[in-house]
C-alpha positions as CSV (number, residue, x, y, z in Angstrom):
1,X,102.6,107.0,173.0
2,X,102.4,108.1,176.4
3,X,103.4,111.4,177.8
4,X,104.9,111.3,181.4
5,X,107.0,114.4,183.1
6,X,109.5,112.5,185.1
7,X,111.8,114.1,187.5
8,X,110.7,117.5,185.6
9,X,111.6,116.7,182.3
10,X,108.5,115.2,179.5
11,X,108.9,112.0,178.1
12,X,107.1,110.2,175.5
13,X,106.9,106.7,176.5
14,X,106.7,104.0,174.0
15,X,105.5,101.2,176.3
16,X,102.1,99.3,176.6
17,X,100.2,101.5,178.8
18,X,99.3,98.2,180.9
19,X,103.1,98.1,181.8
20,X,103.7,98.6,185.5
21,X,105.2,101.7,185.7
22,X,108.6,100.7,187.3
23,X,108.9,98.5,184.5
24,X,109.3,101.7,182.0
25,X,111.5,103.9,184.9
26,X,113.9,101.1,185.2
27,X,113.9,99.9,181.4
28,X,112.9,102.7,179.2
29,X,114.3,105.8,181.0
30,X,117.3,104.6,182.9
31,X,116.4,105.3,186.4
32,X,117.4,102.6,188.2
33,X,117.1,104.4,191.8
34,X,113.1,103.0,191.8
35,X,113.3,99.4,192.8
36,X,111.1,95.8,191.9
37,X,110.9,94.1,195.3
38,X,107.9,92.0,195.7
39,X,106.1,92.7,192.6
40,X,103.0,92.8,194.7
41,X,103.4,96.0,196.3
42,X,104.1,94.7,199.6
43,X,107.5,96.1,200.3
44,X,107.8,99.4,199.3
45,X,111.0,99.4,197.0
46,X,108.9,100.7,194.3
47,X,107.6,104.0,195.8
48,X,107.7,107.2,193.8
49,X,106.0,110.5,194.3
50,X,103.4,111.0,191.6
51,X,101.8,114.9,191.8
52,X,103.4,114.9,195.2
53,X,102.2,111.8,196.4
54,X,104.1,108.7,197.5
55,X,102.5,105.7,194.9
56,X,103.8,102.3,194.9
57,X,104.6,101.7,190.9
58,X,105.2,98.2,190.6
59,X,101.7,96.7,189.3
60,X,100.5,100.5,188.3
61,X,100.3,100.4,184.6
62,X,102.2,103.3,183.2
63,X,99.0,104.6,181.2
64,X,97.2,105.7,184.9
65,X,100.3,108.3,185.1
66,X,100.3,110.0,181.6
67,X,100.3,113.9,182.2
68,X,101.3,113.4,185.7
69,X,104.1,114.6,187.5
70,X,105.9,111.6,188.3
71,X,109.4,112.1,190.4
72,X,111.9,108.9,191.6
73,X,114.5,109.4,194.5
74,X,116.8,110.6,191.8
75,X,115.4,113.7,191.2
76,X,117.6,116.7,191.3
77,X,114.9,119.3,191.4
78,X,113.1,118.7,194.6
79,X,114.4,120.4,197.8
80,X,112.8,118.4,200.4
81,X,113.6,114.9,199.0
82,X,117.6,116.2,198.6
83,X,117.7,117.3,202.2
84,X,116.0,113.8,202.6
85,X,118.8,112.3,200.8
86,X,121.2,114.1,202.7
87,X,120.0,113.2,206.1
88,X,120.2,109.7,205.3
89,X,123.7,110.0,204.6
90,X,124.7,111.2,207.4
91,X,122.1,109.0,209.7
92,X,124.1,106.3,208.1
93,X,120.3,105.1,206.8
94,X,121.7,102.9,204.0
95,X,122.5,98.9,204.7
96,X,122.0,97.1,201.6
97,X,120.3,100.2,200.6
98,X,117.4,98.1,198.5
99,X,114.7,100.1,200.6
100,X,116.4,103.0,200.8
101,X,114.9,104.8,197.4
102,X,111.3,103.8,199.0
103,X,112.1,105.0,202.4
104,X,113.1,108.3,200.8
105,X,110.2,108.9,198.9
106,X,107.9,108.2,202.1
107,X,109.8,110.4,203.9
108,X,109.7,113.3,201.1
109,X,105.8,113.0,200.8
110,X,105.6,113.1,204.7
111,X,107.9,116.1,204.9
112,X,106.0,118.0,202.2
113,X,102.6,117.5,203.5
114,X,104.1,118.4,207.3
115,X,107.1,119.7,207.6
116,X,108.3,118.7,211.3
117,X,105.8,115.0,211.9
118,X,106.1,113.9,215.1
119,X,106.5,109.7,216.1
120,X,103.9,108.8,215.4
121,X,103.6,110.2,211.7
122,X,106.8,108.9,210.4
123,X,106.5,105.8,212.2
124,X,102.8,105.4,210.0
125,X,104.8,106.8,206.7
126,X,107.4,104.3,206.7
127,X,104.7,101.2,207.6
128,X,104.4,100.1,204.3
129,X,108.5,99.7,203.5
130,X,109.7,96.7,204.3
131,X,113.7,96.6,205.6
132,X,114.8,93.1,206.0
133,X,118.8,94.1,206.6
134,X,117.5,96.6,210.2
135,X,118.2,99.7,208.8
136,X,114.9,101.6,210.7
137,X,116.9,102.9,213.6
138,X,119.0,105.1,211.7
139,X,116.0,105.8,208.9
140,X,114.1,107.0,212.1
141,X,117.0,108.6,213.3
142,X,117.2,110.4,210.4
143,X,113.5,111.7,209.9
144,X,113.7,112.6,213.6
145,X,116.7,114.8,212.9
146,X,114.9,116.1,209.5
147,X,111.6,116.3,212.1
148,X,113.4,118.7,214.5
149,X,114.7,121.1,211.5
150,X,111.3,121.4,209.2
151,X,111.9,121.2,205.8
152,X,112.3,123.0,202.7
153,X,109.1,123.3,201.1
């Protein structure tokens, strides 16, 4: 048994602690918003914020995380990433949207760790997520406008 605190609420997990961990958010818990792209942690689909930080979960076995504060782009608790969520929306961010939950969680840590980044910062934050449908012009558009504002801490 493994014990996880997901989106603010503990969890025992019942999984193999050598499963990837977005193996046991989709397929044990439900959340479905943290996506398997690549499998080799090339895209980005897989991003969550672990104590804060963005991590790329799928080929992170799920024992690394127990006792960590692990939160996917559905949680409800967390200001900055729902303002995040937000902007996106109305940045028209979302194409296919398979990146999107990624993008989101990027953008979240960025925003956390400073509040309004300037180009070059969220151009470096989103690096690693790969958008094969050419979303980034509104994704930028939107952590520009999120940029300009600060965020909630």
């Amino acid at each position: 048994m493994i014990s996880l605190r997901v989106n603010g609420v503990a969890r025992d997990i019942r999984s193999d602690a050598s499963t990837p961990l977005v193996y046991v958010l989709r397929n044990e818990l439900g959340l479905i918003g943290t996506k398997l792209g690549c499998g080799l942690e090339q895209c980005g689909a897989c991003a969550v914020l672990v104590d804060g930080v963005s991590t790329l979960s799928c080929n992170a076995p799920v024992g690394q995380f127990a006792g960590r504060a692990i939160e996917t782009a559905e949680a409800a608790g967390n200001p900055t990433l729902k303002r995040v969520r937000e902007e996106f929306v109305e940045a028209g961010a979302a194409q296919c949207g398979y990146c999107i939950p990624g993008m989101v969680i990027a953008a979240t840590a960025l925003l956390r760790a400073t509040p309004s980044p300037d180009e070059r910062a969220i151009r470096a934050a989103l690096q690693p997520h790969l958008c094969r449908c050419g979303t980034q012009v509104r994704v930028l558009r939107a952590l520009r406008a999120l940029a300009a504002q600060g965020s909630p801490a």
